[in-house]
C-alpha positions, 0 to 999 in steps of 0.5 A: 406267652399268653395275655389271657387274664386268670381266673381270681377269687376274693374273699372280703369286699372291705376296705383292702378288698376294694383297692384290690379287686379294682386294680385286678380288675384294670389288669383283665382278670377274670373275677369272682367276689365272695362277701357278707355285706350285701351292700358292699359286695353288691357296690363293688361287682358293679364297679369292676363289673365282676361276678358277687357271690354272698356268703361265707368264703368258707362255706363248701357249698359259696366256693362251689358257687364261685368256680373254686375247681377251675380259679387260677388264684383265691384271696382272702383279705377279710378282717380276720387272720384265722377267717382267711387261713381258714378259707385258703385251707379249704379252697386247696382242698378243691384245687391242689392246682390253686395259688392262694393268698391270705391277709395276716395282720396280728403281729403274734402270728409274724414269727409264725409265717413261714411255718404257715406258709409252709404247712398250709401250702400259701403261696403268699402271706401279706401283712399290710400294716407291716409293710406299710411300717417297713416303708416309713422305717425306710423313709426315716432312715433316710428322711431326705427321701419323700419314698423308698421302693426295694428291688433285687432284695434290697440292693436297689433302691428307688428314691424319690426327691424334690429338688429344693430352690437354689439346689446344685441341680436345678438348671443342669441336664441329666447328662450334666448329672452323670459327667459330674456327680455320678453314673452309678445312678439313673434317674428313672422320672421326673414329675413336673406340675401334672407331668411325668417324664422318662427322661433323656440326657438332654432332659434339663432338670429344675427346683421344684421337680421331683425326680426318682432315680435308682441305686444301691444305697450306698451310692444314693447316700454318697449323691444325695450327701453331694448335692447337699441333702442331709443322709442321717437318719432320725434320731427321734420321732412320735408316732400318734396312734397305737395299732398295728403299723406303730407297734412294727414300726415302733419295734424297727426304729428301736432296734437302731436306737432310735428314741420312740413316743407313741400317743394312743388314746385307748388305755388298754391298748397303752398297758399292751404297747408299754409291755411289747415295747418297754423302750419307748415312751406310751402316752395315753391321750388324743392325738389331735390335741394340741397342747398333749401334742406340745407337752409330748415335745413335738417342737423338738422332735426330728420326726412326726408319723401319724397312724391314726385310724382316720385319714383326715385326723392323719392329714391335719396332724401332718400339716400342724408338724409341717406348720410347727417346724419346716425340718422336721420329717412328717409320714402320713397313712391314708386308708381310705381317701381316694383324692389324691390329687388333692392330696399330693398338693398338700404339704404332707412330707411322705405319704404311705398307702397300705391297701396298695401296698397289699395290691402291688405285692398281690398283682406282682403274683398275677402278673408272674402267673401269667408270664411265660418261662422265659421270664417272671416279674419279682417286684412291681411298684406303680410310680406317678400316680399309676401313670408308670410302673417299675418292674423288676423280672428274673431272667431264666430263658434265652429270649429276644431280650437277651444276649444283645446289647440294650442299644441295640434292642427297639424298646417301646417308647417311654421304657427304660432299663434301669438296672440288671442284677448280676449276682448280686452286683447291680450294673446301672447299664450302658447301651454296650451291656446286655440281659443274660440269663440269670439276671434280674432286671428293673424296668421302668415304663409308661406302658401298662400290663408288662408280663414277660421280659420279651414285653419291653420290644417292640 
């Protein structure tokens, strides 16, 4: 297996373009940005010390310039849909060989992707605003849960909690955890303070942790229902702000019947929502403001999701939900601030990302690039502030991780096989189970860079 980084180039140095080339450029991979804006191009190259080309990503003569012959993978995340199908277009054209990856956001191009993908031969389409709305669905859906990630196509689930002041958990120890509630779960992480720990079963848990654990969603319902958490989901929300992520989340809370208010302040952009969404309640007005906010009923709403387009505007209305009503369930999207220390000790409830939704979902891709046959990386979410992460791998080749028992493979340290998923049965495994071909396995690790399946030993 080789480490040797791809050969990778961006179109869009702007606001998803950043977080990307950032996180592309911690993973060695060899990068190309291609932008307009001198300023920010320029700004970008310097950070990630990578190569800036200025122009126009679909220009024959720019891709010449950045090597589009030899790339591995071409990524078009500029502010425009059509733009970025272009410039995916044109960079196949040179390198029948080339992956390609384009940002698409309109939502009259959703039901049309995978004709897209399939037509102009994309290897992947990502929609961060529609992404970013199935996490705060999932969130509402089991409003307990500070964040849900996915694996094995929806039959795991990793679940992230806080263990509240006089919880049945508070004091007991992990293997207490599993002799008396369950063993159809694994807790994967606990953060303490600015402490994360993968732990043991001799690990003693206390209030105030927050732990992430995985399970199928059945078995995180009957847990969370036994250790005195509510599982029901949201029965009514107001989501402040009218683009993109509210229109999709909007359209998902309303298919399960939940009761949806949107405050947008363009009226135009009312009179749009009113007719995609004819279900729920449009209301023309600011936000911010606090008596719109009272009239609206947000003293007695379950839920408040705060989608505006400015990150401190998003804060402070998480913080006046969470001030009005300790119950009621806030998301908050951030954008752009980059504090987030600061930001995880505010009480914000759920906090939801969509530029490092975007960059997961690309770096899974690189990262499955790169690996050898033996094994590709499905899913891979960072946990704990980019001090962890959670990789999910397809078994498709004997290596020297399968066919063994777990208890008698040397892992790194501070690595833990969550779950294998047997033909879509999820097995929350023993060290007397093994990894057999055609499984797919979750890892959680404060290693960084695992490519490969055969990365997990030492």
């Amino acid at each position: 297996m080789s480490k040797k980084g791809l050969k990778i180039i961006v179109v869009g140095a702007g606001k998803v373009g950043d977080t990307l080339v950032n996180r592309l450029a911690e993973e060695g991979h060899d990068l190309v940005i291609i932008d307009k804006n001198v300023e920010r191009l320029t700004e970008l190259a310097n950070l990630c010390d990578c190569m800036g080309i200025i122009g126009n990503g679909a220009s024959h003569e720019v891709l010449e310039e950045a090597g589009i012959a030899s790339a591995d993978l071409f990524i078009s995340v500029t502010e425009s849909d059509e733009l970025n199908l272009l410039c995916c277009t044109i960079a196949k054209q040179f390198n029948r060989n080339l992956a390609t990856i384009a940002r698409v956001r309109n939502p009259d191009y959703g039901k049309e992707i995978p004709y897209l993908r399939s037509k102009l031969s994309l290897e992947m389409i990502i929609n961060p605003e529609y992404e970013a709305a199935v996490e705060a669905a999932r969130i509402l859906f089991l409003p307990a849960a500070i964040s849900i990630n996915s694996f094995a196509h929806g039959s795991a689930e990793l679940v992230k909690i806080k263990i509240p002041e006089g919880n049945v958990l508070d004091g007991k120890t992990i293997a207490y955890l599993g002799s008396n509630y369950t063993n159809d779960l694994v807790i994967v992480g606990v953060e303490r303070g600015d402490d994360v720990t993968i732990p043991n079963g001799s690990f003693e848990l206390t209030a105030g942790d927050i732990i992430s654990f995985v399970a199928t969603r059945k078995v995180c319902h009957s847990f969370l229902k036994s250790i005195g958490f509510k599982t029901n989901s949201v029965r009514s929300t107001i989501i402040i702000g009218g683009g993109k992520s509210a229109f999709y989340l909007a359209d998902q809370l309303i298919k399960t019947g939940i009761d949806v208010k949107i405050i947008e302040k363009n009226a135009a952009r009312c009179d749009e929502l009113s007719e995609l969404l004819p279900k729920a309640t449009i209301i023309n007005g600011d936000g911010i403001n606090e008596s719109l906010l009272e009239e609206t009923g947000i003293r007695d709403v379950d839920s408040v999701v705060a989608l505006t387009g400015i990150d401190e505007e998003n804060i402070m209305l998480s913080l006046f939900a969470r001030q009005i009503s300790r119950g009621i369930k806030s998301v908050t999207k951030i954008n752009k601030i980059s504090f987030t220390d600061v930001i995880n000790r505010l009480d914000l409830g759920s906090v939801i990302y969509p530029k490092h939704i975007t960059a997961e979902a690309i770096i899974s891709y690189a990262r499955a690039r790169q690996a050898s046959i033996g094994s590709n990386v499905e899913v891979m979410y960072h946990l704990f502030d980019e001090r962890a992460e959670a990789i999910e791998f397809k078994v498709m080749e004997p290596s020297n991780a399968t066919n063994k028992q777990l208890k008698d493979l040397k892992l790194k340290p501070n690595t833990l096989v969550s779950f294998i998923n047997r033909g879509g049965k999820i097995i929350i495994p023993t060290g007397s189970d093994s990894i057999e071909v055609g499984d797919s396995v979750m890892i959680v690790t404060k290693n960084k860079g695992f490519t490969a399946l055969t990365d997990i030993l030492r």
